[in-house]
DRENDO-1510 file (C-alpha; in Angstrom, 1 decimal, always signed):
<recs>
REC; n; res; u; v; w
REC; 1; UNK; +0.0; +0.0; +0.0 .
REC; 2; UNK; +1.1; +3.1; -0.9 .
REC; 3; UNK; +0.0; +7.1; +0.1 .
REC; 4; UNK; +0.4; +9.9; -2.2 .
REC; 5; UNK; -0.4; +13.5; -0.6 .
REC; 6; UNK; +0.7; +17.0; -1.9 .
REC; 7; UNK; +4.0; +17.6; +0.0 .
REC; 8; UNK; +5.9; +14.7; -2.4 .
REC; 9; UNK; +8.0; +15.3; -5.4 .
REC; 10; UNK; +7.1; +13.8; -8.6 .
REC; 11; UNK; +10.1; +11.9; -8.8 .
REC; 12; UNK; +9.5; +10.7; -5.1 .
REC; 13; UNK; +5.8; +9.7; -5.6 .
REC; 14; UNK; +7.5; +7.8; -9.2 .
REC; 15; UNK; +10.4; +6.1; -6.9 .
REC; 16; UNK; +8.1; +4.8; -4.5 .
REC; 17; UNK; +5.2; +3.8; -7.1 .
REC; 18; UNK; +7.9; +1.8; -9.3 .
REC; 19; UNK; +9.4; +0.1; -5.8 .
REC; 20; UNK; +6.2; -0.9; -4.8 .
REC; 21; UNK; +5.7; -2.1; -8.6 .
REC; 22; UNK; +9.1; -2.9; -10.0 .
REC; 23; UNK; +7.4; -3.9; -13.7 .
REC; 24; UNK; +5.1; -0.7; -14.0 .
REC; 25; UNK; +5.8; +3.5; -13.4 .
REC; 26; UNK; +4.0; +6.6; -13.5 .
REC; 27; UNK; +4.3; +9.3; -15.4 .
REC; 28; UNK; +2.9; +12.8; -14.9 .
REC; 29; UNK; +0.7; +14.9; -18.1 .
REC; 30; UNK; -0.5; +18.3; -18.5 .
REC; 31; UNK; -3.0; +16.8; -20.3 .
REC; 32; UNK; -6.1; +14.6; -19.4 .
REC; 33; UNK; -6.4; +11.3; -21.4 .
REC; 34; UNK; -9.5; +9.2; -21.6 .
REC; 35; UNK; -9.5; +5.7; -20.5 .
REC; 36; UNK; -7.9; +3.5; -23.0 .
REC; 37; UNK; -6.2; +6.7; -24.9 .
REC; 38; UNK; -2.9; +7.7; -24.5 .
REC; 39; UNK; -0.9; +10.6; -23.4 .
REC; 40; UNK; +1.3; +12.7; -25.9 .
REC; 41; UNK; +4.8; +12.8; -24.6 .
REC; 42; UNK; +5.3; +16.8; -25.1 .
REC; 43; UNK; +2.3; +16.8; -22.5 .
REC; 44; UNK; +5.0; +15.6; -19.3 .
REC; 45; UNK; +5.6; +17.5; -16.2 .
REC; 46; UNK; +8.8; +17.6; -15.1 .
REC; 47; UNK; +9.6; +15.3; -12.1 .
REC; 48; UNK; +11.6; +18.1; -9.8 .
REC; 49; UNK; +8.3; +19.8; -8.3 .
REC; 50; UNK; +6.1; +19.1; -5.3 .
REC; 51; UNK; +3.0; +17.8; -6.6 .
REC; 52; UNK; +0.8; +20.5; -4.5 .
REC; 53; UNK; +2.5; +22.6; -7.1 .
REC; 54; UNK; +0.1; +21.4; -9.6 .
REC; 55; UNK; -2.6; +20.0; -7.6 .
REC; 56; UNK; -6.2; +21.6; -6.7 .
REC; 57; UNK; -6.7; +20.1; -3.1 .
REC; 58; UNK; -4.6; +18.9; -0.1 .
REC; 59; UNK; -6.2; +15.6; -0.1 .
REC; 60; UNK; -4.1; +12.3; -0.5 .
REC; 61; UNK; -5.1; +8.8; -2.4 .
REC; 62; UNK; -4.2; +5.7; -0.9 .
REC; 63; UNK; -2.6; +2.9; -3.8 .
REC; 64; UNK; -3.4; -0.6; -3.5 .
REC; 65; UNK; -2.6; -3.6; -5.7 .
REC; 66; UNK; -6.2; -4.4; -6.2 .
REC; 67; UNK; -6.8; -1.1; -7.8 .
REC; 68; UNK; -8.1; -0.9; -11.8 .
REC; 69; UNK; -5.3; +1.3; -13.6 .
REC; 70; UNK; -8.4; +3.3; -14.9 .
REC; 71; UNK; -9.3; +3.9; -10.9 .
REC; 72; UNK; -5.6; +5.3; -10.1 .
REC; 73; UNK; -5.5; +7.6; -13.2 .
REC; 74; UNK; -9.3; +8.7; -12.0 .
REC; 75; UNK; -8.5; +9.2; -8.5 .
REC; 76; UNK; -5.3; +11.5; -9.6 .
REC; 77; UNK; -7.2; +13.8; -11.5 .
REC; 78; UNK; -10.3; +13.8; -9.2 .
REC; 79; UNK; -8.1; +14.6; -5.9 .
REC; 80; UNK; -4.9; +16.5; -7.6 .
REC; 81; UNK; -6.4; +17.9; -10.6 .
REC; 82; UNK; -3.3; +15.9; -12.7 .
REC; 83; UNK; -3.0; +13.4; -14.9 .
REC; 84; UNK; -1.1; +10.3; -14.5 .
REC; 85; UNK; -0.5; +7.5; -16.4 .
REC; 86; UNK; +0.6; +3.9; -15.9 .
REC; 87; UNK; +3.4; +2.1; -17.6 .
REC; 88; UNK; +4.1; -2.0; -17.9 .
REC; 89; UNK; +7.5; -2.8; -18.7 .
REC; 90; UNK; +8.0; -5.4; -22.0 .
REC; 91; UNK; +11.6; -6.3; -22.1 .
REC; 92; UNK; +13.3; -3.6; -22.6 .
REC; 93; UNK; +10.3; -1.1; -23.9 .
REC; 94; UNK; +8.2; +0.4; -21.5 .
REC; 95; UNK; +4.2; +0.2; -22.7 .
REC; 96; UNK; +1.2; +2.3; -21.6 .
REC; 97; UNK; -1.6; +0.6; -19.9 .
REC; 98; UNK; -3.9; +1.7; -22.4 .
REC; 99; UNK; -5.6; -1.6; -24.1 .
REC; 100; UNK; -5.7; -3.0; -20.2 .
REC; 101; UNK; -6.9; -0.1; -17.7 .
REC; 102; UNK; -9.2; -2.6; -16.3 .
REC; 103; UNK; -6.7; -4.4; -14.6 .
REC; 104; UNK; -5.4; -4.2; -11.5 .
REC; 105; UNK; -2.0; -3.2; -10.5 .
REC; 106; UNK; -0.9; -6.2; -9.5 .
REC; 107; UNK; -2.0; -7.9; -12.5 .
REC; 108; UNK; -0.3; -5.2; -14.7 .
REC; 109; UNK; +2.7; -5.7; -12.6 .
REC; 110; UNK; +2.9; -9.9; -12.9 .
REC; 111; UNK; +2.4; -9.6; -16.6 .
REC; 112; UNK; +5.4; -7.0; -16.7 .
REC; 113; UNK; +7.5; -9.5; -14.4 .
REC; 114; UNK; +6.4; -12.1; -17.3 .
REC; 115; UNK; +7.5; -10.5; -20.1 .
REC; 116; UNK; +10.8; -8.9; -19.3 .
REC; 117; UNK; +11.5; -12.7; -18.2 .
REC; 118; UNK; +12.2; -12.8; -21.8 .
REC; 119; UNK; +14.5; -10.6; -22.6 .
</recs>
């Protein structure tokens, strides 16, 4: 389990996020995405700011493995006002989530553990 509140750097809310998950990451947008759409690259925030530098509320979001992908990125832009995006590592390549929001984390994370078994 894993709590996100305003006072964490990007990069600190990514380190913990990817240890808790070692085959998935976040990544941060300017832009919203729709479930099972992607996010343009030009659209990422830089990793060096505190989230409450970008985010509407003081409010934090508690991560669990059981959580749908589509859920996290939700619960990001309902409490922060930012969007997120989950990654699943393949090998070496590192996918969106986007064809399989409506698994969980730890289901994204086992099939990334399978496939970079692989390579």
């Amino acid at each position: 389990m894993l709590t996100v509140r305003g006072n964490n750097k990007i990069s600190q809310i990514q380190k913990e996020f990817t240890t808790a998950f070692p085959f998935l990451k976040l990544e941060f947008f300017n832009q919203l995405h729709k479930v099972h759409e992607a996010s343009p690259k030009k659209a990422l925030i830089k990793t060096d700011i505190l989230l409450k530098e970008r985010i509407k509320g003081n409010s934090e979001i508690v991560i669990n493995e059981e959580m749908p992908v589509s859920l996290l990125e939700r619960l990001f832009m309902e409490t922060f006002g930012i969007s997120v995006q989950v990654f699943r590592k393949s090998g070496r390549s590192w996918l969106e989530t986007t064809r399989t929001d409506d698994w969980t984390l730890r289901r994204q994370n086992d099939e990334g553990k399978e496939l970079s078994m692989f390579n």
